[in-house]
N, C-alpha and C positions, 0 to 999 in steps of 0.2 A: 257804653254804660257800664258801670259798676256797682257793686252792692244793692243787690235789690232786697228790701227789709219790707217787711211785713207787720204789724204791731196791731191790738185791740183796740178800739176805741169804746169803751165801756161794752156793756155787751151785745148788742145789735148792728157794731161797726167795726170795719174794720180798714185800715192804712196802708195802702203799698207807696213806698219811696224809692228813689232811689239816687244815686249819686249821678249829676245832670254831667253829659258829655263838655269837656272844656271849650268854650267859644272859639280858639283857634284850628279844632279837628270838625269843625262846623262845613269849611270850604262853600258856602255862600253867606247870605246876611240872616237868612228867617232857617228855623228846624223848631220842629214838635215831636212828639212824642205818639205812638200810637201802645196802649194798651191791651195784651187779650189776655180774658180770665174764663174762667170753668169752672160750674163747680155740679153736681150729682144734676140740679135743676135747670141751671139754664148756661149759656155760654154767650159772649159777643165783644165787640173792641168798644173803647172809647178811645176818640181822635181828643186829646189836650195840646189846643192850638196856641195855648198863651203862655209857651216855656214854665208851665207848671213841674216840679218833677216829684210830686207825688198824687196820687188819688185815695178818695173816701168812697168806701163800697157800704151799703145796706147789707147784712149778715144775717141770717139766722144764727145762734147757737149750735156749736158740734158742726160746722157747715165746712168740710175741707173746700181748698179754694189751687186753682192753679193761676200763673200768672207768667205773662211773657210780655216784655216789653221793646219796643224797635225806635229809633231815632227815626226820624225822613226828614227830607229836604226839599224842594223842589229837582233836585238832580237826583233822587232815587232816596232807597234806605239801608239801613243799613240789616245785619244780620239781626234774629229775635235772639233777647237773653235771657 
């Protein structure tokens, strides 16, 4: 994966994307995306099983956020970015 972006979605959201791995470094037919974030209050993954390559998170205001995102496959995954 590349470019992981980050953007507001007015003020109680907020956008992580990223640039989806190309289908031929896939090496089978199906790959998702697994997401982890953090932020002061809570932390956990979302599994995006339907080759989405962004998500929409519920925010506070002033709320720092971290974010790491991994490719899988049924044959493993890859490194977090």
């Amino acid at each position: 994966m590349q470019l992981l972006q980050v953007s507001p979605i007015g003020p109680t959201q907020i956008r992580l994307q990223w640039t989806p791995l190309p289908e031929h470094e896939w090496s089978c037919d199906r790959l998702w995306y697994v997401v982890k974030y953090t932020t002061q209050r809570n932390s956990g993954y979302k599994n995006l099983t339907n080759g989405e390559n962004y998500v929409v998170f519920d925010s506070e205001p002033y709320t720092q956020w971290n974010f790491q995102v991994q490719a899988a496959n049924p044959g493993g995954e890859s490194e977090w970015a």
